[in-house]
C-alpha positions as CSV (number, residue, x, y, z in Angstrom):
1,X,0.8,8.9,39.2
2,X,1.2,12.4,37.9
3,X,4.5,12.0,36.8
4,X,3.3,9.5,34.2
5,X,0.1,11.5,33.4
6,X,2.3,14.3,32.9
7,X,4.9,12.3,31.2
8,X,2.1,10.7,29.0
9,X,1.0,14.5,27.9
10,X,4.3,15.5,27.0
11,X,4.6,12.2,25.0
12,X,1.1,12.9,22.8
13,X,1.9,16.8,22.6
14,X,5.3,15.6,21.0
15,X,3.5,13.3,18.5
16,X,0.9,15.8,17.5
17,X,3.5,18.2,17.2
18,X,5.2,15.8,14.9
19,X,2.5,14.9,12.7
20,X,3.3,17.1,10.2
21,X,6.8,16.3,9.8
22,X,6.2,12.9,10.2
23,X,3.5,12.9,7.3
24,X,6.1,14.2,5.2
25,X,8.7,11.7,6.0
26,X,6.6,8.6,5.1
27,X,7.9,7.4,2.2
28,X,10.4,9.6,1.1
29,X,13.8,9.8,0.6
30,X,14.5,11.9,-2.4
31,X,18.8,12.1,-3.3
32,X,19.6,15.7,-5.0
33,X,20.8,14.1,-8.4
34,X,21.4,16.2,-11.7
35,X,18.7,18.4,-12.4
36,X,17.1,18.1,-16.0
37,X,16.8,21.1,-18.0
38,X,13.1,22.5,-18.2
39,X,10.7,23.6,-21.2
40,X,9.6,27.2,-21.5
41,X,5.8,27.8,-20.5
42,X,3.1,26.5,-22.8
43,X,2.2,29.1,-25.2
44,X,-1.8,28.4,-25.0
45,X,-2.3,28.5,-21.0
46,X,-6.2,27.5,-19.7
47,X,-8.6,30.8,-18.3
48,X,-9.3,28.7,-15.4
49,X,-5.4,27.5,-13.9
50,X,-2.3,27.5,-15.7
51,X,0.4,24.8,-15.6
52,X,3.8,26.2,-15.0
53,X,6.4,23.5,-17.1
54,X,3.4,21.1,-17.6
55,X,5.2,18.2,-19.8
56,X,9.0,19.6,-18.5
57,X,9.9,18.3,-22.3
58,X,10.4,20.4,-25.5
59,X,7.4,20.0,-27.9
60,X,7.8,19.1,-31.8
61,X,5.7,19.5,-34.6
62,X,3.6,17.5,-35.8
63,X,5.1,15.5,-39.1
64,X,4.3,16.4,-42.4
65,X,2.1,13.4,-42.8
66,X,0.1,13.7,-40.0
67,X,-0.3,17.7,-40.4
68,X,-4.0,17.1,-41.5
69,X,-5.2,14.7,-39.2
70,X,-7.9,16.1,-37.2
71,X,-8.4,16.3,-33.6
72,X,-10.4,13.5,-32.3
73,X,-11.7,13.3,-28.5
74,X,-13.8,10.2,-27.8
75,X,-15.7,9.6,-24.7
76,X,-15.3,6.1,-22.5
77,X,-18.1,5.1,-20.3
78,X,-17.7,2.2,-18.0
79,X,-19.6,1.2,-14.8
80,X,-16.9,3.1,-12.9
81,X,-15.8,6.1,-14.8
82,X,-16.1,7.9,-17.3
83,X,-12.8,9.5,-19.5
84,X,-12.5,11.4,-22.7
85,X,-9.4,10.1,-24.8
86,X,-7.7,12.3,-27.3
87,X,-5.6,11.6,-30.6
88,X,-3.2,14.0,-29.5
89,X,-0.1,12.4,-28.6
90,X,-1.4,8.6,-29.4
91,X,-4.9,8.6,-27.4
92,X,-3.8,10.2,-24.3
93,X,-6.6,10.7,-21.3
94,X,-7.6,14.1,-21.1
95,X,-10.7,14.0,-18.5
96,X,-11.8,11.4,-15.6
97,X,-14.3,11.2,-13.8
98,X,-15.1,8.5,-11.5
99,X,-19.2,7.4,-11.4
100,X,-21.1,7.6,-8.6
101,X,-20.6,3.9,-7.7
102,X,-22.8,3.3,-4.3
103,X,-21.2,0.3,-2.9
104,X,-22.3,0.7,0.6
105,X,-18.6,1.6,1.1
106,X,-18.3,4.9,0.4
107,X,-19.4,7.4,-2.6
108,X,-17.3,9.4,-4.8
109,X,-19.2,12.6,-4.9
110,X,-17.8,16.0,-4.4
111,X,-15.5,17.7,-6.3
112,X,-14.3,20.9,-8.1
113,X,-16.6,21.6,-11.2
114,X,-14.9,23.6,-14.7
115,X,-15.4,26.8,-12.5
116,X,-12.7,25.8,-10.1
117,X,-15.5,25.6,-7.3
118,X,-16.4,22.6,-5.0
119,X,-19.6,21.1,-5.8
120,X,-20.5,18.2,-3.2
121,X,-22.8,16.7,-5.7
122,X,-20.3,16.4,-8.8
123,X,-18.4,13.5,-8.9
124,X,-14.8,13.2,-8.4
125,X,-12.8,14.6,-11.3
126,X,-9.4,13.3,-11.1
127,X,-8.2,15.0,-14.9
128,X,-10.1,18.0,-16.6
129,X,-10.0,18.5,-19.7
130,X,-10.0,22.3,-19.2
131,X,-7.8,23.4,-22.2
132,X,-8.8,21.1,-25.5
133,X,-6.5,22.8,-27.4
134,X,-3.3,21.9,-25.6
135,X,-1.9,18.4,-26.3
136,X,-2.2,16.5,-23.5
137,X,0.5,13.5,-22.3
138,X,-0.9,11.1,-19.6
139,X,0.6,8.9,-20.6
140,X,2.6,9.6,-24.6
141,X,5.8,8.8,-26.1
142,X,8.9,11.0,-25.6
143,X,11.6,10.6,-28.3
144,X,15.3,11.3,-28.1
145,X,17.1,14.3,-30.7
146,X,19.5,16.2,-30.1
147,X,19.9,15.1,-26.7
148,X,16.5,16.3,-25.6
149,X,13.7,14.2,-25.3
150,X,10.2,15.9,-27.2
151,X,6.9,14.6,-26.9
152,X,4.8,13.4,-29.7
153,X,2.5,15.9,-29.7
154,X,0.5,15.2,-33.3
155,X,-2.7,13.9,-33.8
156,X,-2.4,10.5,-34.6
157,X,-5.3,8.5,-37.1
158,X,-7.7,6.6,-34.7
159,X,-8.5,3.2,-36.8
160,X,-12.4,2.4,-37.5
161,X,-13.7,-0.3,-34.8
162,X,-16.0,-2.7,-34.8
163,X,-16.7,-2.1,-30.8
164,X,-18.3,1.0,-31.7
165,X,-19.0,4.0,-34.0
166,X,-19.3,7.6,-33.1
167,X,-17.4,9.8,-30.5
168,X,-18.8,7.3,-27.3
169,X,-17.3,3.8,-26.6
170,X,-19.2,2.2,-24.0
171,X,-18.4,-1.1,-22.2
172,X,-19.8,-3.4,-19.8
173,X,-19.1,-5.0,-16.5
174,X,-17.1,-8.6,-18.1
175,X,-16.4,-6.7,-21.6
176,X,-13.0,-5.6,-22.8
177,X,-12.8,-3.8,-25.7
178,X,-9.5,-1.9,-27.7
179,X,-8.9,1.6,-29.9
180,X,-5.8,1.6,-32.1
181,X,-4.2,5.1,-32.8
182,X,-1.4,5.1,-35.9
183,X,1.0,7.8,-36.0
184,X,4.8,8.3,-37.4
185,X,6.7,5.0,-36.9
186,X,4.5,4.2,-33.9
187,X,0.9,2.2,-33.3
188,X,-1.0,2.2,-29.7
189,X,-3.4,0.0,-28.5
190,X,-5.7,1.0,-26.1
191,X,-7.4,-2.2,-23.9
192,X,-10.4,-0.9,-21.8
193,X,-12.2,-2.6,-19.2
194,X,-15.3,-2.5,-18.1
195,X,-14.5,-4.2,-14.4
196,X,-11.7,-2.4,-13.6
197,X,-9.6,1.3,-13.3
198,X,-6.9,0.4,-15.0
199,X,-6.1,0.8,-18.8
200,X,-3.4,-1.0,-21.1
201,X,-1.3,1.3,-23.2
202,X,0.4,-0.9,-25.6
203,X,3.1,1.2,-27.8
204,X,5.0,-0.5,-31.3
205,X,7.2,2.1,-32.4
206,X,10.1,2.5,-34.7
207,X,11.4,5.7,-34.6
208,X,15.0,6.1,-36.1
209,X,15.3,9.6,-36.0
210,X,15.1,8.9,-32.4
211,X,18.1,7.4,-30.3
212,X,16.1,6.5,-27.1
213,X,12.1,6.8,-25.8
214,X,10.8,7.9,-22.7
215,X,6.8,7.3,-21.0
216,X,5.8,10.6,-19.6
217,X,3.1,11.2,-17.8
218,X,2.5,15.3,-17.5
219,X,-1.0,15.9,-16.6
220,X,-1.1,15.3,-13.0
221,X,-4.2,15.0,-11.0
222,X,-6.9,17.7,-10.0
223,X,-7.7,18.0,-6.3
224,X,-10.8,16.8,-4.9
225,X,-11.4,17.4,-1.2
226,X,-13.2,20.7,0.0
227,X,-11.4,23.7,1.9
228,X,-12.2,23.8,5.7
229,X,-10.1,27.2,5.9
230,X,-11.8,30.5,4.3
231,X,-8.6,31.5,2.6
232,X,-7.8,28.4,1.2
233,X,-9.7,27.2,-2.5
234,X,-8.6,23.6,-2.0
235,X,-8.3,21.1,1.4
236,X,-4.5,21.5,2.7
237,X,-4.6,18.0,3.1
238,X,-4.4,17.9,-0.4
239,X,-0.6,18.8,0.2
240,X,-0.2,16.8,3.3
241,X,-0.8,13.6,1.2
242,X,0.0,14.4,-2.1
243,X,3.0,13.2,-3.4
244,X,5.0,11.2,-6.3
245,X,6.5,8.2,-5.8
246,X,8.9,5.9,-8.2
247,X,9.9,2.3,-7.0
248,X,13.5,1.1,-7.4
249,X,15.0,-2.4,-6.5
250,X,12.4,-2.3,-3.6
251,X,13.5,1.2,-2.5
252,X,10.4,4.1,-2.5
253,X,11.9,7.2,-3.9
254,X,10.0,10.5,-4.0
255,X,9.8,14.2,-4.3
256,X,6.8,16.7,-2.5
257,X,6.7,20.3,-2.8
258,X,5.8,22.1,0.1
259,X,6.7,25.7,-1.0
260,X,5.7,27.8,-3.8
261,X,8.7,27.0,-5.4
262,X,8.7,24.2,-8.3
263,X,10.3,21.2,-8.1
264,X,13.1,20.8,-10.7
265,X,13.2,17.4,-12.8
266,X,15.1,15.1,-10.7
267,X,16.8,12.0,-12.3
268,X,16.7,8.9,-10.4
269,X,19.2,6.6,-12.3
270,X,18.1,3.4,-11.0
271,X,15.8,0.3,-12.8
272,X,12.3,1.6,-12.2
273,X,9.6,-0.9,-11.3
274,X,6.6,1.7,-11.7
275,X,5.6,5.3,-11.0
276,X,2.8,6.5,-8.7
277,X,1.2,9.5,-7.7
278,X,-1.4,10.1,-5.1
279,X,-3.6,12.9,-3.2
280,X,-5.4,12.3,0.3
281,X,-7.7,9.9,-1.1
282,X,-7.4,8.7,-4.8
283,X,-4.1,7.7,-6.6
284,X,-2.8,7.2,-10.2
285,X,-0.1,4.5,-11.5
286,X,2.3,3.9,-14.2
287,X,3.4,0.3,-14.4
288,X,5.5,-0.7,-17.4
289,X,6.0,-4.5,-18.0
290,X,9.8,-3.7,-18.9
291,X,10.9,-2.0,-16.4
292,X,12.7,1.7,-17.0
293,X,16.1,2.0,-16.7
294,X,15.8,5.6,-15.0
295,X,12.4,7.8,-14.2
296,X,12.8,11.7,-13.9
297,X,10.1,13.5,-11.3
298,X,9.0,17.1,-11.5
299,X,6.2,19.3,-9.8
300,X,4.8,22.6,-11.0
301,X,2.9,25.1,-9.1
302,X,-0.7,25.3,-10.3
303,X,-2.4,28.1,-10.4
304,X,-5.6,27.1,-9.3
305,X,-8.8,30.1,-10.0
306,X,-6.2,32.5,-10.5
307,X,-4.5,31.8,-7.2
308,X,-0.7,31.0,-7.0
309,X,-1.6,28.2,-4.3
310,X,0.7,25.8,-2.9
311,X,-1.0,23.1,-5.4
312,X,1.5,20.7,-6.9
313,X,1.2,19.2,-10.7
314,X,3.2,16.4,-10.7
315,X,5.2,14.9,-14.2
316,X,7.0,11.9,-14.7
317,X,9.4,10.1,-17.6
318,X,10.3,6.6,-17.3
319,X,13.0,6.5,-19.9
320,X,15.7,4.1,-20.9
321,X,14.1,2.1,-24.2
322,X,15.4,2.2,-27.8
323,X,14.2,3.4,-30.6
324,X,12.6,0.4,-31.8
325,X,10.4,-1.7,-29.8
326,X,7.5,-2.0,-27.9
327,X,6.1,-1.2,-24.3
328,X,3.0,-2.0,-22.6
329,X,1.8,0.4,-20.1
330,X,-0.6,-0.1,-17.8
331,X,-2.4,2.9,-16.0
332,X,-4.6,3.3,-13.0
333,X,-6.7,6.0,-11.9
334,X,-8.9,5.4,-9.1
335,X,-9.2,5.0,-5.1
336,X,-6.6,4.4,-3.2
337,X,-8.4,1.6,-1.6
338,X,-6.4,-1.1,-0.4
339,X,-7.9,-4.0,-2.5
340,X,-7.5,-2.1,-5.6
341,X,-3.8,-0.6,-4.8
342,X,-2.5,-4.6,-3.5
343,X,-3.7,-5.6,-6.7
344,X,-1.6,-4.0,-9.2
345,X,1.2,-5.4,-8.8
346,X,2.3,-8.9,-7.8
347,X,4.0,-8.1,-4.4
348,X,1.5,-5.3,-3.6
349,X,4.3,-3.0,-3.8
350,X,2.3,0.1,-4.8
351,X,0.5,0.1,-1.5
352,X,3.6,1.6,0.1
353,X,2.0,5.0,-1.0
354,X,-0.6,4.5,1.2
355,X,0.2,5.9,4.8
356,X,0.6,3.3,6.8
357,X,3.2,4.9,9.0
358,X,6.5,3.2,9.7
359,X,7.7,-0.2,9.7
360,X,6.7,-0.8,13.2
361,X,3.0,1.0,13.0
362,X,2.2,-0.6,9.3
363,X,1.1,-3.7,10.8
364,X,-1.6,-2.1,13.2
365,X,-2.7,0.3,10.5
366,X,-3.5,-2.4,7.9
367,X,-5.4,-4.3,10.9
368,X,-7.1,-1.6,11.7
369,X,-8.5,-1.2,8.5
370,X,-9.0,-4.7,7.7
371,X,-11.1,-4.4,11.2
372,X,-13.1,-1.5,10.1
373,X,-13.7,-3.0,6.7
374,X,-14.8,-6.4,8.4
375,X,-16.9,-4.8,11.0
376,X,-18.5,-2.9,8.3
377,X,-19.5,-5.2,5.7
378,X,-20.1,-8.4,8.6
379,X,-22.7,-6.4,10.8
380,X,-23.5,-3.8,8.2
381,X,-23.7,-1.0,10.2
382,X,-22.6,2.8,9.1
383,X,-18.7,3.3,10.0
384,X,-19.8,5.9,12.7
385,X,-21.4,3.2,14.7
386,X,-18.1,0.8,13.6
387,X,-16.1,3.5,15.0
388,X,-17.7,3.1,18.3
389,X,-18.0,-0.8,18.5
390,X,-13.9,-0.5,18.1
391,X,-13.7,2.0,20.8
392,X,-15.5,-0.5,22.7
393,X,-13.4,-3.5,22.1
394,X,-10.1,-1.3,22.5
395,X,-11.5,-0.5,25.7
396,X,-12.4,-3.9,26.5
397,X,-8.5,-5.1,25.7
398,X,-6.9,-2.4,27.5
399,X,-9.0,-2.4,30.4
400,X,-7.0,-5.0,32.4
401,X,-3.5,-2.6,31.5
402,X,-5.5,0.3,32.5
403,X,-6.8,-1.4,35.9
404,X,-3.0,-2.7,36.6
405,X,-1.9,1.2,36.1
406,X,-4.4,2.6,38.6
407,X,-3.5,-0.3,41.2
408,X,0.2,0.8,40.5
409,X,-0.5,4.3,41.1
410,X,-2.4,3.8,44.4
411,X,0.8,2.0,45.6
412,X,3.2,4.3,44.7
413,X,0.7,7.1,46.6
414,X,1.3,5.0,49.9
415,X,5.1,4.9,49.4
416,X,5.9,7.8,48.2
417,X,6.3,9.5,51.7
418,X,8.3,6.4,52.7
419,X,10.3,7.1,49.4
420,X,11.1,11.0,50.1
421,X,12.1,9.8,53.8
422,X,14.7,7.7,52.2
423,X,15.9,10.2,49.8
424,X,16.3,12.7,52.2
425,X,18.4,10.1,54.6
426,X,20.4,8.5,51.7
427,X,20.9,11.7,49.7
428,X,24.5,11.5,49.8
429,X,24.7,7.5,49.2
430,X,23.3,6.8,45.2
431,X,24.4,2.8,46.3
432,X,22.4,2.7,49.6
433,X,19.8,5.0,47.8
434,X,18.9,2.3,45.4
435,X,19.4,-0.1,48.0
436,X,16.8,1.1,50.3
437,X,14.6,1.6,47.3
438,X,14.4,-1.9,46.0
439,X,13.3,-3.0,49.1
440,X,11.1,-0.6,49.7
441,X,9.4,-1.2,46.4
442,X,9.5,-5.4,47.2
443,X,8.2,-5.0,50.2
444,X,4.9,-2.9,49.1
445,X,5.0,-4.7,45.9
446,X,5.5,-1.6,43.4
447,X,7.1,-1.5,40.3
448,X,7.7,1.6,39.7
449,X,7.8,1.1,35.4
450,X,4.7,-0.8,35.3
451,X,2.3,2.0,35.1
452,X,3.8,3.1,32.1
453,X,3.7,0.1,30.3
454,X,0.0,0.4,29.6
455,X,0.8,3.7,27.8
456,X,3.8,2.1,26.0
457,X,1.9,-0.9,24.8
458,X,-0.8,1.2,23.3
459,X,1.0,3.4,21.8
460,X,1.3,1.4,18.0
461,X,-2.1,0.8,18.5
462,X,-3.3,4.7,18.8
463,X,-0.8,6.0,16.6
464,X,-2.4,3.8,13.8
465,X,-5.8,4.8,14.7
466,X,-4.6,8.1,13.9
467,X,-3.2,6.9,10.6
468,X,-5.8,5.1,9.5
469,X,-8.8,7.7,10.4
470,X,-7.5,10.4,8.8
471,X,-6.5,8.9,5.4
472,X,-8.9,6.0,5.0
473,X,-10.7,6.7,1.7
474,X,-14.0,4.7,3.0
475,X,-15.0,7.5,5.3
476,X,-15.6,9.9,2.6
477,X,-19.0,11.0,2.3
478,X,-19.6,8.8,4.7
479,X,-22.6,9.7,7.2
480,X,-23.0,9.0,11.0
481,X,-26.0,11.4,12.6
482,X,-27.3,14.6,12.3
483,X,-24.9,16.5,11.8
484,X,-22.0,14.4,11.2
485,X,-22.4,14.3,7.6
486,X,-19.0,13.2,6.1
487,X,-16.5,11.4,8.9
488,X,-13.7,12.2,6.7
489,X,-14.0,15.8,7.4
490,X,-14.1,18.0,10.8
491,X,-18.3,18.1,11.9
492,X,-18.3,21.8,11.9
493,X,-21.9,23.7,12.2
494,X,-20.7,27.2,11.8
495,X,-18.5,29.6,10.4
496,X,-16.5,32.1,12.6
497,X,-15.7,36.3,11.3
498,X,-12.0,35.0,11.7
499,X,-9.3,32.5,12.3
500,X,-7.6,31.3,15.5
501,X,-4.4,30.0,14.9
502,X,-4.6,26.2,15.5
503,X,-8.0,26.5,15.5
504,X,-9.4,27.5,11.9
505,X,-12.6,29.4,11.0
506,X,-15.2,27.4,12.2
507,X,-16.5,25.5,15.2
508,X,-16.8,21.4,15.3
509,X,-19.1,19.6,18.2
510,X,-16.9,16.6,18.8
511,X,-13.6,18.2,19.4
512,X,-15.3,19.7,22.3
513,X,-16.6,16.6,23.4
514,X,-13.8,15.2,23.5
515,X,-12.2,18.0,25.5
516,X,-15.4,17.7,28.5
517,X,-14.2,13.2,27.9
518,X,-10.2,14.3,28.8
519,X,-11.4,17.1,31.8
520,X,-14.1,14.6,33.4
521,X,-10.8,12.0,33.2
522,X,-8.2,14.5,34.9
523,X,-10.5,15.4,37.5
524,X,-10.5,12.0,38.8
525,X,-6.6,11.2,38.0
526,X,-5.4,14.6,39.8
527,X,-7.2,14.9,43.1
528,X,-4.2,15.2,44.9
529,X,-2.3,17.2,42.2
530,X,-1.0,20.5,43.1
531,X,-1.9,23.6,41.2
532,X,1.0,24.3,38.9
533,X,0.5,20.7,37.8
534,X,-3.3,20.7,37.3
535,X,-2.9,24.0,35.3
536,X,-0.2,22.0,32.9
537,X,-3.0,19.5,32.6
538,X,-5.5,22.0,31.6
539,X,-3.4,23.4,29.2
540,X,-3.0,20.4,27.6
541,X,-6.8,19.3,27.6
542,X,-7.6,23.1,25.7
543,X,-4.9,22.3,23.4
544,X,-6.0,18.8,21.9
545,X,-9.6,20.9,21.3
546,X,-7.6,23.3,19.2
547,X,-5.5,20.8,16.9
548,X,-8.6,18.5,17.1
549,X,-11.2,21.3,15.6
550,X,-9.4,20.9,11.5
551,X,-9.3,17.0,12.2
552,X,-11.7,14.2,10.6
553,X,-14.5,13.8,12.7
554,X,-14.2,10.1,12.7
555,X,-11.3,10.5,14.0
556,X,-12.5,12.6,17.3
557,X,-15.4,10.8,17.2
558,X,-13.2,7.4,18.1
559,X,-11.0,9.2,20.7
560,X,-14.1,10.8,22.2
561,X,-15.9,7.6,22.7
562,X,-12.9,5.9,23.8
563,X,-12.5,8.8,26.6
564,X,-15.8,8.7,27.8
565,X,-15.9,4.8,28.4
566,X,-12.2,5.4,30.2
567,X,-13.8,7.5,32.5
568,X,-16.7,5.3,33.2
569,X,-13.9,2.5,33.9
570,X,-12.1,4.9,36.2
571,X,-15.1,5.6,38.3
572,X,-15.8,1.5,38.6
573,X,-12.4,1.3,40.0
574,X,-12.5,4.0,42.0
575,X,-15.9,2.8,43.5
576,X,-14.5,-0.6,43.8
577,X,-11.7,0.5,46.6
């Protein structure tokens, strides 16, 4: 028995500990190709952040005929967002915001405002347009001279519309409405909707100055989540998540900085399907309908409020078409929510930016969130009482593998001196050893594996619970009791004069709770422990309350709920002997 609970604590110390890295891994798979040479810095840099090697292209003038067009920023309002558009570069977007659209799933409120500070009543801002003066690309055209590709940068002529007049285009739930942009040798059509996050970016060019054109998307996306550490302006799981991804014959390539250091262009030479980028909880896709022949990836270090943070601004280039042609574009900004992610693509393929975890767990993650979803909108209670009608049921499943363990372990407690006695006798005989063993173990019918298996069945199961809890967009902002306020981040109710390592610089309620659930557990599962193992234990408890203390409170609060009801179980069969 304390073997395994000792062999059990080494196993979830060694996951925890591998979180990190494991984060990292999921999904990527980046191969060091020929670096691209980069732009110098933009000229005009914002007050509040600059963009080191923003659009990692050369920038052209605009043409002679376009010289006196004027700059021309229009505002889209639909029931879900709201965007500014500019001329610049062919009506790129150079603002988002998404609306505070109360579904009864979750809200998206709380974001930085133009100072660079968190405001938990502004909505999310996934662009800013912080620097109207510098061209914007998300997404432009890229053309081919001189063996460099250079953005088209000009103010293009924004044709009159009958779907509106002025500087605001506003459409409907149902509606679908278009804004045509002419520049040199090229014509876009924009195609709104009023249902949906995405955009079509339709693109007629003819450009025979040009010997090839590239999409590039350089704008990135702003951070959204708040900072639980004093030091830090932005959430670090901002950089645990975020990430760009390009998909390749069914392959998920990648690059992620985690140092200060930019990421040079990398050129992945394979037919590319789309481009996606992501942070912890919202996401933003480039899906061509001819797929590129190649897509290069880059990340620049933002300066975020004057701060060289670790805060990547991710580009992109999906390149390979002539000079003469057309491509359709279509773009998504939004949630990562699983419904809207499955849905952009026919196989669902962009939903392998979502963490999921590996092959093996991304079953159990996407049924775990189907469950929370179902128990949510079927019962309609909050997801903090969902949480615990799932720790409920888990507990009701794994009740019977829990009861077989503690049988099991009462067994091997009444062999184990007949055990050591044959140990000591067949030391010097491994056959007769195992011998003696088996039929020791037949005879008091033991198994000596079969506590374990409880533990090994499980594990999937809790390792998508952790998956799931900590990424799952429909937690944020949402509310349980008192003072669990948002289960998407750790329930803290005060600030400490410092930081513990591990621990951070404020104190949550649940992670201790959870600690008193583990101690109340080991108290019954190590009567008979000795000292040097009970200390081990201990350790291990005080430990999961540190690491636990930055984590989501839904999170804890499953795994504390879940540990107070295996506790009561333990009692009952305790009681029952």
């Amino acid at each position: 028995m304390i073997q395994r609970n000792i062999l059990a604590a080494l196993l979830i110390f060694g996951i925890f500990m591998l979180i990190p890295r494991y984060m990292e891994m999921i999904g990527l798979g980046v191969q060091e190709q020929e670096a691209v040479a980069l732009s110098d810095k933009p000229k005009d840099e914002p007050a509040l952040f600059k963009d080191k090697n923003l659009s990692e292209v050369s920038k052209i003038a605009a043409p002679s005929s376009s010289t006196n067009t004027p700059i021309d920023i229009i505002t889209i309002e639909t029931p879900l967002y709201r965007a500014e558009i500019s001329n610049q570069s062919g009506g790129s977007i150079v603002s988002y915001e998404l609306l505070d659209v109360d579904s009864g799933e979750y809200r998206y409120v709380g974001s930085y405002n133009s100072l660079g500070e968190y405001d938990s009543r502004q909505n999310v801002i996934l662009m800013h347009n912080f620097n109207p003066d510098q061209p914007k690309c998300s997404p432009c055209l890229a053309t081919e001279i001189g063996g460099k590709f250079v953005q088209l940068t000009q103010a293009f002529e924004r044709l009159p519309s009958s779907d509106f007049s002025g500087s605001v285009l506003r459409v409907s739930a149902g509606e679908t409405k278009e804004i045509t942009y002419i520049g040199d040798g090229v014509e876009k059509v924009l195609t709104i909707s009023g249902s949906s996050y995405e955009m079509l970016h339709q693109y007629n060019y003819d450009l025979s100055t040009s010997t090839g054109v590239e999409v590039v998307w350089s704008s990135g996306m702003f951070p959204s989540e708040p900072s639980i550490h004093a030091s830090k302006p932005y959430s670090s799981d901002e950089l645990t998540y975020s990430s760009i991804y390009a998909y390749q014959g069914g392959e998920l390539e990648s690059i992620t900085q985690s140092s200060q250091a930019d990421v040079p262009v990398k050129l992945f030479d394979q037919t590319t399907e789309w481009v996606a980028m992501r942070t912890k909880f919202f996401g933003a896709a480039l899906i061509p309908s001819k797929h590129a022949d190649y897509v290069k990836l880059s990340s620049a270090n933002l300066l975020f409020r004057g701060q060289d943070d670790i805060l990547p601004l991710y580009s992109a280039s999906l390149g390979g078409y002539g000079s003469r042609g057309s491509i359709d574009i279509k773009t998504y900004l939004g949630p990562l929510d699983v419904e809207h992610i499955d849905a952009l693509t026919e196989d669902s393929s962009v939903s392998s930016i979502m963490n999921f975890g590996w092959s093996i767990i991304k079953p159990f993650s996407r049924f775990v969130l189907w469950t929370i979803k179902s128990l949510h909108n079927t019962l309609g209670l909050n997801y903090g009482l969902v949480l615990i009608v799932i720790a409920l049921l888990m507990r009701v499943i794994t009740g019977p593998l829990t009861k077989k363990s503690y049988e099991s372990s009462a067994k091997m407690k009444i062999v184990a001196p007949l055990q050591k006695k044959i140990q000591e006798k067949h030391k010097n005989d491994p056959q007769k050893l195992q011998q003696e063993m088996g039929k020791l173990w037949k005879e008091h019918g033991v198994n000596p594996v079969s506590g374990c298996l409880p533990m090994l069945v499980q594990w999937p199961i809790l390792m998508s619970f952790f998956i799931v809890f900590r990424s799952t967009i429909e937690f944020r902002g949402a509310s349980f009791f008192g003072w669990i306020n948002d289960l998407s981040q750790p329930d803290y109710i005060f600030s400490l004069p410092f930081e513990i390592p591990l621990y951070g610089g404020a104190v949550a309620i649940l992670p201790i709770l959870m600690g008193i659930s583990m101690f109340l557990t080991m108290r019954i599962t190590m009567q008979s422990t000795d000292d040097t193992q009970k200390t081990f234990m201990y350790f291990m408890n005080g430990f999961f309350i540190l690491i636990f203390n930055s984590f989501p409170s839904g999170l804890t609060l499953y795994y504390t709920i879940f540990n107070f009801l295996s506790y009561q179980q333990q009692i009952s069969i305790k009681n029952s002997k």
